[in-house]
VEXMIMAR-202214 format. One record per residue: residue in three letters; x, y, z of N, C-alpha, C, O in turn; residue number from 1. Coordinates in steps of 0.05 Angstrom, whole numbers. Layout:
ALA X Y Z X Y Z X Y Z X Y Z NUM
...
% end
This chain:
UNK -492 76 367 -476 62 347 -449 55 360 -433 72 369 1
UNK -445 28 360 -412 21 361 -397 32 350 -405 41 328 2
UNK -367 39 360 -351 48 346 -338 39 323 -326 52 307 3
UNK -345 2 322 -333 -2 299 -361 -4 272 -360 -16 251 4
UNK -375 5 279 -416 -2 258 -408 22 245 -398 43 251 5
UNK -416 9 220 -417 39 196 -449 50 194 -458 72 187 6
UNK -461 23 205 -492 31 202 -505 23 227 -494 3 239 7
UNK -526 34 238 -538 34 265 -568 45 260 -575 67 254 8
UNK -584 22 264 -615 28 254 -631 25 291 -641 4 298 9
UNK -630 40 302 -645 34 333 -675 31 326 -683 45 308 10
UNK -696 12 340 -718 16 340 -738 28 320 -756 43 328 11
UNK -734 19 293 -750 29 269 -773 19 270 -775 -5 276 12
UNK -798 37 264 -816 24 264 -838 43 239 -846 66 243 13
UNK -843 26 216 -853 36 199 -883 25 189 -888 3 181 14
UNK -903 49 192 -933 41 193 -949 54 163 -949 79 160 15
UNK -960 37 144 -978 36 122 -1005 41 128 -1015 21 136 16
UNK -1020 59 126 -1045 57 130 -1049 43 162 -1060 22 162 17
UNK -1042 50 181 -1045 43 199 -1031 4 207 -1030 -10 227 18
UNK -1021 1 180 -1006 -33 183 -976 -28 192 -961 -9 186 19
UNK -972 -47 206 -940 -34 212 -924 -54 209 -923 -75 222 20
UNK -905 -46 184 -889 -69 160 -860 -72 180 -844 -90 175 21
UNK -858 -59 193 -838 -66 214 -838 -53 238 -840 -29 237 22
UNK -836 -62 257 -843 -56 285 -820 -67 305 -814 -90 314 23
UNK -806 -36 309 -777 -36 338 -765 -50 319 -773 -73 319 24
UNK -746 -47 299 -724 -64 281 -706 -43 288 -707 -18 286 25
UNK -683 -68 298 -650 -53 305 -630 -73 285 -633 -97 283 26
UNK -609 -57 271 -597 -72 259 -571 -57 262 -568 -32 264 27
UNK -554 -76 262 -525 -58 267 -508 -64 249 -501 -88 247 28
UNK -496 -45 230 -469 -66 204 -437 -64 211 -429 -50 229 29
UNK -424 -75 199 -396 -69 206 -389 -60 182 -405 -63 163 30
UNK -372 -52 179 -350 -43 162 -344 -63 140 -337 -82 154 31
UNK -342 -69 121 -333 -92 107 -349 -111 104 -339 -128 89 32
UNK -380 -122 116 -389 -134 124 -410 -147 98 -421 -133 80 33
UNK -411 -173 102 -437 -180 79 -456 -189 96 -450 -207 112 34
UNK -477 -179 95 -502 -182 111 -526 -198 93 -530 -191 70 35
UNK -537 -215 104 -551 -226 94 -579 -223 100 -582 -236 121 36
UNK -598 -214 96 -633 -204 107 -655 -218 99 -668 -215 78 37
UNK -659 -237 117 -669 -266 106 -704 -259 119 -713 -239 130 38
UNK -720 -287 113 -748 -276 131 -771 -287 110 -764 -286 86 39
UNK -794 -295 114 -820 -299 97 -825 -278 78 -809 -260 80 40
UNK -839 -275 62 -856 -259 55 -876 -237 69 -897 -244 80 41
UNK -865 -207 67 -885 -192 87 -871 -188 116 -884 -178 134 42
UNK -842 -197 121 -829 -201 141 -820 -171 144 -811 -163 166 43
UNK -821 -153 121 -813 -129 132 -772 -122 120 -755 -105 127 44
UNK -771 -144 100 -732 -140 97 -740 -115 82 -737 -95 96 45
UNK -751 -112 55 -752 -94 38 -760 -74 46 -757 -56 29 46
UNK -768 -68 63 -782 -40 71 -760 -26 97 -760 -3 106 47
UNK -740 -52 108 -718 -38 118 -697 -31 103 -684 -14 114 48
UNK -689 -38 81 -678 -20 61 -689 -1 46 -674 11 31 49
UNK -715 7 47 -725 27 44 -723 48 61 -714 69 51 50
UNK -731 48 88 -711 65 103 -688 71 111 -684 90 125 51
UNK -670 54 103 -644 61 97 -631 73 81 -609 83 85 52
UNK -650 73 53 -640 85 34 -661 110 40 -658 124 19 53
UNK -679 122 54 -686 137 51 -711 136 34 -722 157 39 54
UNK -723 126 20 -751 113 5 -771 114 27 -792 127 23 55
UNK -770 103 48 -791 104 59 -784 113 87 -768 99 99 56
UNK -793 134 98 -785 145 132 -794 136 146 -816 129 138 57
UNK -790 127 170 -801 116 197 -821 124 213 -808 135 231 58
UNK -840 126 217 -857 135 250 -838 141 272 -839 161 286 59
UNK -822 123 273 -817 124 303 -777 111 297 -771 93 281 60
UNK -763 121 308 -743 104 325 -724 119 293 -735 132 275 61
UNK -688 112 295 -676 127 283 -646 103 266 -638 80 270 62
UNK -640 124 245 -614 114 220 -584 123 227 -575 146 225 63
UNK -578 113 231 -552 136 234 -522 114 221 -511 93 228 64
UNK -517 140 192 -497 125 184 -463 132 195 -465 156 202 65
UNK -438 123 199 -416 131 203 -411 124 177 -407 101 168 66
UNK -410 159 156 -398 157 137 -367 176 132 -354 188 150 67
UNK -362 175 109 -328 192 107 -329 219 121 -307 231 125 68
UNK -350 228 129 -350 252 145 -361 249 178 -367 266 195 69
UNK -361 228 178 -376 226 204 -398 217 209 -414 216 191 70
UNK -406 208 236 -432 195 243 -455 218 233 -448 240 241 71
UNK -478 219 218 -484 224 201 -525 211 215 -526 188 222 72
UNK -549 226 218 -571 217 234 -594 219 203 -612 236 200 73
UNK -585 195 182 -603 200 161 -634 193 160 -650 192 142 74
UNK -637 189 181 -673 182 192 -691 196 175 -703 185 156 75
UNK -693 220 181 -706 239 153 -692 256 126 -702 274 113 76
UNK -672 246 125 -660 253 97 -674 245 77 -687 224 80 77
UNK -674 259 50 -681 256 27 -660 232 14 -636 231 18 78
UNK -676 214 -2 -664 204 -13 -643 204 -31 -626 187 -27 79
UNK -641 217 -46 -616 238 -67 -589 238 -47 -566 232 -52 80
UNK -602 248 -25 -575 270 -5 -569 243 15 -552 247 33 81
UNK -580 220 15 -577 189 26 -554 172 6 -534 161 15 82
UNK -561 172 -18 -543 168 -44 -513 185 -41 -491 174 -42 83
UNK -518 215 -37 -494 228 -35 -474 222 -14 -450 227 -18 84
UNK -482 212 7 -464 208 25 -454 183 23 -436 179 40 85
UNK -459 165 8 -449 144 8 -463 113 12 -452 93 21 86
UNK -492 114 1 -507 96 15 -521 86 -18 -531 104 -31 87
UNK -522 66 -29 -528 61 -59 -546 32 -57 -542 9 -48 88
UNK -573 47 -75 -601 18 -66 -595 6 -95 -584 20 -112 89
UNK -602 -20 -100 -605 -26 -122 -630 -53 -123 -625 -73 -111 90
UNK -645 -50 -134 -676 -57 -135 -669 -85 -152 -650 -96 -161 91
UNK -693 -88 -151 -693 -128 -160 -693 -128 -192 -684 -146 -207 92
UNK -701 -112 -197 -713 -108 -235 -682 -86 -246 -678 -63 -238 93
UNK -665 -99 -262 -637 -73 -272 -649 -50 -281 -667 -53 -297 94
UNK -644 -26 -274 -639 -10 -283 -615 4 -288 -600 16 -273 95
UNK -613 -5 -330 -598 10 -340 -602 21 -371 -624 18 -382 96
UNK -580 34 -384 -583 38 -410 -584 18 -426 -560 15 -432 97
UNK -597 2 -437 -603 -12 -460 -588 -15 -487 -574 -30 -500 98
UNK -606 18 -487 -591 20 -509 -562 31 -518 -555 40 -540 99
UNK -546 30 -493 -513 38 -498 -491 31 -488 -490 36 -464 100
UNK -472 21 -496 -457 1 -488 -451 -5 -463 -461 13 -448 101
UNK -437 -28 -446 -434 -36 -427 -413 -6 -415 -423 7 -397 102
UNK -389 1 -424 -379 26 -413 -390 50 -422 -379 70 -413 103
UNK -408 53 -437 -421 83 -442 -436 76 -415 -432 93 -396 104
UNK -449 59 -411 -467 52 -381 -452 62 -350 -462 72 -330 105
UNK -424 55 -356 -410 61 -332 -398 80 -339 -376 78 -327 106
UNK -396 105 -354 -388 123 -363 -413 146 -353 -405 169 -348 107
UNK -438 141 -350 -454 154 -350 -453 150 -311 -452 169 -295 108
UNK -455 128 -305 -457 128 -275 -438 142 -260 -442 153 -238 109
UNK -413 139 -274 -393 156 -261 -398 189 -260 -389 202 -242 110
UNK -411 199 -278 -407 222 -284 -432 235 -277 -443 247 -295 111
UNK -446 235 -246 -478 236 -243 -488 266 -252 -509 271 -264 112
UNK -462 290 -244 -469 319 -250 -469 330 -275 -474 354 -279 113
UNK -464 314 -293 -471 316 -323 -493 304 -338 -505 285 -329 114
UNK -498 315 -361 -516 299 -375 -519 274 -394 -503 278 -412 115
UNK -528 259 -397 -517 236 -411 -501 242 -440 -480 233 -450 116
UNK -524 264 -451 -508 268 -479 -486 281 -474 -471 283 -494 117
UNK -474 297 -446 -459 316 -445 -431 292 -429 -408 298 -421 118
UNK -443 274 -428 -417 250 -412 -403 242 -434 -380 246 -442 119
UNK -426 228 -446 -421 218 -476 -410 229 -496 -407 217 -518 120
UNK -405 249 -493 -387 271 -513 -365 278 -495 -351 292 -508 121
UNK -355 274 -472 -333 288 -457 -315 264 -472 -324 246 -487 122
UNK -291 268 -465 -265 254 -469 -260 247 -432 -261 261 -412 123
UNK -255 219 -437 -249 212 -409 -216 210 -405 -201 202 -422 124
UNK -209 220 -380 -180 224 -372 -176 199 -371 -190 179 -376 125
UNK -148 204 -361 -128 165 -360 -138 153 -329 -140 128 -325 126
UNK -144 170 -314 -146 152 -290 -181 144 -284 -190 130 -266 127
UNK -198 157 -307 -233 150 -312 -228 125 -324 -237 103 -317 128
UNK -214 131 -347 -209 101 -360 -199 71 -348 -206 48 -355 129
UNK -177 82 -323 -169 57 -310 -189 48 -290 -192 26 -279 130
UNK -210 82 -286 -233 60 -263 -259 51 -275 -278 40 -264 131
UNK -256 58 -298 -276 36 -322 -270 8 -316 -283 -10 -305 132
UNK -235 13 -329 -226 -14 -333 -231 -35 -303 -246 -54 -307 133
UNK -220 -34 -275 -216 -44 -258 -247 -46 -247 -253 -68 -238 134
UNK -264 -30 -246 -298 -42 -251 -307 -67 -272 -319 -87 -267 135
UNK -297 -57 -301 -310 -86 -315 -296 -106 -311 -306 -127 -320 136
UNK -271 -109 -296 -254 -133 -291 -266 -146 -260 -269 -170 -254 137
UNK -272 -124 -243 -284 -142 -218 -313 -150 -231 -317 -173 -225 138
UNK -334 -139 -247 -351 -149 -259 -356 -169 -272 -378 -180 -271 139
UNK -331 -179 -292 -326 -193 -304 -344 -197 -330 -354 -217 -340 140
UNK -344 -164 -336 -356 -159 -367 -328 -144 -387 -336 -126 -401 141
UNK -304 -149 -388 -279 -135 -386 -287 -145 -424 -276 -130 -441 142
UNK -302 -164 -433 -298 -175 -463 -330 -165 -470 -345 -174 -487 143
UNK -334 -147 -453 -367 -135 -461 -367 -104 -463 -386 -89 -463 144
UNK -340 -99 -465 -344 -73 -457 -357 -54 -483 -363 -31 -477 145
UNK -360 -60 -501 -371 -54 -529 -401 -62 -538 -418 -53 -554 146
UNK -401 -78 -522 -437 -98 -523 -458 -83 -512 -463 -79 -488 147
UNK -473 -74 -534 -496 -65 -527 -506 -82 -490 -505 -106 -485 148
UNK -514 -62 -473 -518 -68 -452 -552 -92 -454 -554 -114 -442 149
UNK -576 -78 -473 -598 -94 -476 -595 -114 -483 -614 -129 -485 150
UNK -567 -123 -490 -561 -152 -504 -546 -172 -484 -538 -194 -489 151
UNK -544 -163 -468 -533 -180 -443 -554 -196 -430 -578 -192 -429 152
UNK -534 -224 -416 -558 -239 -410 -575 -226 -383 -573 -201 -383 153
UNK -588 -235 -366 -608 -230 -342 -580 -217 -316 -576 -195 -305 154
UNK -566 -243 -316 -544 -236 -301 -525 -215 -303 -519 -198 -286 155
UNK -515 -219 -328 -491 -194 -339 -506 -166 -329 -497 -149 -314 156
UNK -538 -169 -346 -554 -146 -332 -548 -135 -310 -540 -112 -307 157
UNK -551 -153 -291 -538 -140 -255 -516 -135 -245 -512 -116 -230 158
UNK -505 -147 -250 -478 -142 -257 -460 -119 -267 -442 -106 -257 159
UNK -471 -119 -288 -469 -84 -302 -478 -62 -282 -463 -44 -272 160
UNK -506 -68 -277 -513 -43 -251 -505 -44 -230 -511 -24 -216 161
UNK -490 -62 -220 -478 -64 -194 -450 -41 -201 -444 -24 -184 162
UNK -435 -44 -226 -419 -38 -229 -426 -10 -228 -415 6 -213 163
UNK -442 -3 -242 -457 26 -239 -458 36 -211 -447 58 -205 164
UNK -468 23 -195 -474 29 -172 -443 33 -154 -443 50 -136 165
UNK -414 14 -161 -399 21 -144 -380 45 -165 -364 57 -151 166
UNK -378 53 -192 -375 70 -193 -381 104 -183 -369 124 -190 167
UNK -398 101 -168 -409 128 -149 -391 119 -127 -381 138 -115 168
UNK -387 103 -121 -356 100 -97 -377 97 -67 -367 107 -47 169
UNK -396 88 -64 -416 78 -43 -392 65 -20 -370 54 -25 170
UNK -406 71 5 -401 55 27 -413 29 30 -402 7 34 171
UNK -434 34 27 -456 19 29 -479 9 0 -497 23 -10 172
UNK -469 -16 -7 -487 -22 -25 -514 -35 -7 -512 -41 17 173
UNK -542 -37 -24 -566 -49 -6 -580 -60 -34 -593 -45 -49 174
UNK -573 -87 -38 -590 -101 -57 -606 -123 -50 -600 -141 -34 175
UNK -630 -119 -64 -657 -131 -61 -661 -153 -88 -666 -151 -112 176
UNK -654 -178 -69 -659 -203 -90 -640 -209 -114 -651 -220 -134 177
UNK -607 -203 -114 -598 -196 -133 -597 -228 -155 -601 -227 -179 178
UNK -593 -245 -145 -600 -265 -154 -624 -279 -172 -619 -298 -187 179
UNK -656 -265 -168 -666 -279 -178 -668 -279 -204 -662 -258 -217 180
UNK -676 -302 -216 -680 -302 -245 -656 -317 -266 -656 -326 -289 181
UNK -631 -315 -242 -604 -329 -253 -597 -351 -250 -601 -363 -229 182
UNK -584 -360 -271 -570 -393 -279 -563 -389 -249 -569 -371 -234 183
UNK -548 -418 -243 -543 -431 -224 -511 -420 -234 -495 -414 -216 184
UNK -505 -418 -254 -477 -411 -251 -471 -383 -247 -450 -373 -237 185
UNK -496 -368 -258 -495 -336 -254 -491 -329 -228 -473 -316 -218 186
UNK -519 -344 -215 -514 -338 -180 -484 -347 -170 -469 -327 -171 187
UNK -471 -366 -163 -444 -382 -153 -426 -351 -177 -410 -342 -161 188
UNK -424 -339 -198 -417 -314 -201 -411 -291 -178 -391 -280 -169 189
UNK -440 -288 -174 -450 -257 -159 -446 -260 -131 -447 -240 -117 190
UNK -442 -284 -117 -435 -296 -97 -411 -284 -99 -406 -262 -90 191
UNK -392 -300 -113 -360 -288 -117 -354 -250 -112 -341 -235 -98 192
UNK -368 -251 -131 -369 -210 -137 -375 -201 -104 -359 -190 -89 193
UNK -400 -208 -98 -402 -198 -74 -375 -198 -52 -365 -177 -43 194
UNK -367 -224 -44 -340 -227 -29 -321 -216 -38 -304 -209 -22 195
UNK -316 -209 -67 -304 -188 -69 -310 -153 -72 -290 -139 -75 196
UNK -332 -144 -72 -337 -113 -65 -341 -122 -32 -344 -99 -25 197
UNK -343 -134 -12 -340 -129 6 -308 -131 32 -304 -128 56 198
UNK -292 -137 6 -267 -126 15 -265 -92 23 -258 -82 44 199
UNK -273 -78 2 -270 -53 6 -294 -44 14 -289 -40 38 200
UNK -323 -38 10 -342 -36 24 -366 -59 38 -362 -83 36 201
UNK -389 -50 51 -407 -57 65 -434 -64 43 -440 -48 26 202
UNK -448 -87 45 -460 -93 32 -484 -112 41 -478 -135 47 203
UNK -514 -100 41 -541 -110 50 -552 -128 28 -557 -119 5 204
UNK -558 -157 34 -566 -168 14 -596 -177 17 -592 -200 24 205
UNK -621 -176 17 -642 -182 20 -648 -206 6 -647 -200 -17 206
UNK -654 -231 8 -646 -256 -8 -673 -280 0 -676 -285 24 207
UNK -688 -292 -17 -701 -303 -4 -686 -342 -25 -699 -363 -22 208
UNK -662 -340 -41 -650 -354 -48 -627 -373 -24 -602 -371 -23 209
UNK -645 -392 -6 -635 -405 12 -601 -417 4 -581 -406 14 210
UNK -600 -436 -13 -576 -440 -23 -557 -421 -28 -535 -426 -19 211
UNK -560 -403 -39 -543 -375 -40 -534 -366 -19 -511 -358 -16 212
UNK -559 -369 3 -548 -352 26 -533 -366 38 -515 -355 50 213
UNK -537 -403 40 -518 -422 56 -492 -412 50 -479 -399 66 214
UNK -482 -418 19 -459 -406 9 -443 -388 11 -419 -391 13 215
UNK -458 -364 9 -448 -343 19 -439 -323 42 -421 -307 45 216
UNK -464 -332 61 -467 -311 88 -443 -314 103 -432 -336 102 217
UNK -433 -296 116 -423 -291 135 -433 -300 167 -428 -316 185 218
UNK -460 -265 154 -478 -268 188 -509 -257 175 -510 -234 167 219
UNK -526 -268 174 -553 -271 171 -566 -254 194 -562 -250 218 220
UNK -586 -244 175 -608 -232 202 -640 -241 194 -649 -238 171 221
UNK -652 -251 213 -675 -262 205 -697 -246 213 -700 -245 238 222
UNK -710 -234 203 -746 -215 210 -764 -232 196 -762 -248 177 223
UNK -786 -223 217 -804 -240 218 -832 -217 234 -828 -206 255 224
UNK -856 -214 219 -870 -201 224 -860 -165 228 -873 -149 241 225
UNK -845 -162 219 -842 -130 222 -805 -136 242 -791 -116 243 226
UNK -798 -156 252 -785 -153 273 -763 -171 272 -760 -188 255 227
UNK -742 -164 294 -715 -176 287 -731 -205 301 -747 -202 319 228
UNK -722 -236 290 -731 -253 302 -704 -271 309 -706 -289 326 229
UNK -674 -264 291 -660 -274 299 -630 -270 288 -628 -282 267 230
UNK -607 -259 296 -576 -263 290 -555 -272 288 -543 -268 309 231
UNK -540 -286 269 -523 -299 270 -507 -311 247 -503 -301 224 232
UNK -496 -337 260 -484 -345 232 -505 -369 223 -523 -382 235 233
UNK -496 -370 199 -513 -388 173 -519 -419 204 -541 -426 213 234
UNK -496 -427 211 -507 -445 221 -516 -441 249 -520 -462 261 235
UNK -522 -419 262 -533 -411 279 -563 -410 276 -582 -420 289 236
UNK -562 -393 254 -595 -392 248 -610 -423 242 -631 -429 253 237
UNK -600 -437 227 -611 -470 216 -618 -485 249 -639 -497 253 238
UNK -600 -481 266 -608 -498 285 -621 -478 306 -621 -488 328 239
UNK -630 -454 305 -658 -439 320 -695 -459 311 -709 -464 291 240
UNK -695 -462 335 -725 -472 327 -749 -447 321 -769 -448 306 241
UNK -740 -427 336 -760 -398 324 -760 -396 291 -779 -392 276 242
UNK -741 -399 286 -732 -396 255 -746 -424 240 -767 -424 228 243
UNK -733 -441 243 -757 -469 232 -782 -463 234 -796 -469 215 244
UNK -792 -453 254 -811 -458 259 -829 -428 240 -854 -432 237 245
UNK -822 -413 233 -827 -387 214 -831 -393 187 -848 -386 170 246
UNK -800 -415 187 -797 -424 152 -814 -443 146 -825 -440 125 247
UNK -821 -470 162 -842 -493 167 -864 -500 175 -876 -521 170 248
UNK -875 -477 193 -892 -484 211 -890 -488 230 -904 -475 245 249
UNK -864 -515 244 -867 -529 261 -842 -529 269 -826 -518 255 250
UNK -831 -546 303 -808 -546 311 -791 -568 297 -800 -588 285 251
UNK -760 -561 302 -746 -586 290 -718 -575 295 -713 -553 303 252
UNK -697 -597 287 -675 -601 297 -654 -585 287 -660 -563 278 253
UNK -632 -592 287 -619 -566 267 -614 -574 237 -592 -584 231 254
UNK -634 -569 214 -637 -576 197 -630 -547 175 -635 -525 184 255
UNK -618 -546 149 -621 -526 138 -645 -512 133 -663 -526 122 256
UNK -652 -483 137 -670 -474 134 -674 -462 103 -657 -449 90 257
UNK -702 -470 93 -708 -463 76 -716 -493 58 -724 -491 35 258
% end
């Protein structure tokens, strides 16, 4: 691991029944960083956030996070004790409370060593309350905070859980597809949100929403069969012919990919 990488994945290589969904994947993050994890179908992105978060362990090759305590070798950690140090997955489908308001939702995420009915009955101090508040304002559910959470649209949905998710105070967020399913204005939203939680932390986006990613990326990583196929920036990757040629079939010029 570089000294300045919060995350350092050497040579992962993870095998299903003898299929191997990724094979020698190195990925390196920075600090602050929005990463983008682009690739076909079957390319192997989702199953490298699975071993990152600990969901799925490797065969072969190693994780190692630099978290608030130090470089940190989570290769075979449990998932739970992957979460505790600072590492937070959040899946394509929301999971949240439904049925209880937008801050009973973030009232409950904050408070993981209690029980929901036993959160929900505490009295929250002045400085829980201001990190309610300064969550639904980067969320931009600050006029929802009373709204049944099942009543929010698709987007607000994720949104909400995201907020969930940086209430645990993560280094590292790792979301899978956060976009799909949303207005065109929802996404050009979560776009925003993102550039802003990656002021303060590191953030993996798995995305197969081309436009989004033009918009947003920084620095893109492209897999392809289990494997890194290519690094860079948004317009680095468009004019690789390996990459056209993954997304199309065929060779070609530097055209947007996707």
């Amino acid at each position: 691991m570089s000294r300045t990488s919060i995350l350092s994945c050497e040579e992962v290589t993870v095998a299903f029944d003898g299929f191997k969904a990724v094979q020698g994947m190195s990925l390196s993050l920075d600090p602050g960083e929005l990463r983008f994890l682009i690739g076909p179908n079957g390319a192997g992105k989702t199953t490298m956030l699975d071993v990152i978060c600990g969901k799925v362990k490797p065969v072969s090759g190693s994780v190692s996070f630099h978290s608030r305590a130090g470089v940190v070798d989570i290769t075979k950690r449990k998932e739970h004790k992957i979460a505790e140090l600072g590492i937070g997955r959040k899946f394509q489908t929301p999971s949240i409370f439904a049925g209880l308001s937008v801050m009973e939702n973030l009232e409950i995420a904050m408070s993981q060593n209690r029980s929901v009915w036993a959160t929900l009955r505490a009295s929250l101090t002045a400085r829980e309350r201001e990190r309610i508040d300064e969550e639904l304002a980067l969320i931009g559910l600050g006029d929802h905070r009373h709204t049944r959470a099942g009543l929010l649209s698709h987007g607000q949905k994720q949104w909400l859980e995201i907020g969930m998710m940086l209430m645990q105070e993560p280094e590292i967020l790792l979301l899978d597809e956060p976009v799909a399913g949303m207005t065109d204005r929802e996404t050009d939203k979560t776009g925003e949100l993102l550039q802003e939680i990656v002021k303060r932390r590191t953030v993996v986006v798995v995305e197969h929403d081309m436009e989004f990613v033009r918009n947003f990326a920084s620095k893109v990583t492209v897999m392809h069969e289990g494997r890194l196929l290519k690094d860079g920036t948004m317009d680095e990757i468009q004019r690789d012919d390996r990459v056209a040629e993954v997304y199309l079939g065929k060779r070609r010029d530097a055209h947007a990919v996707g």
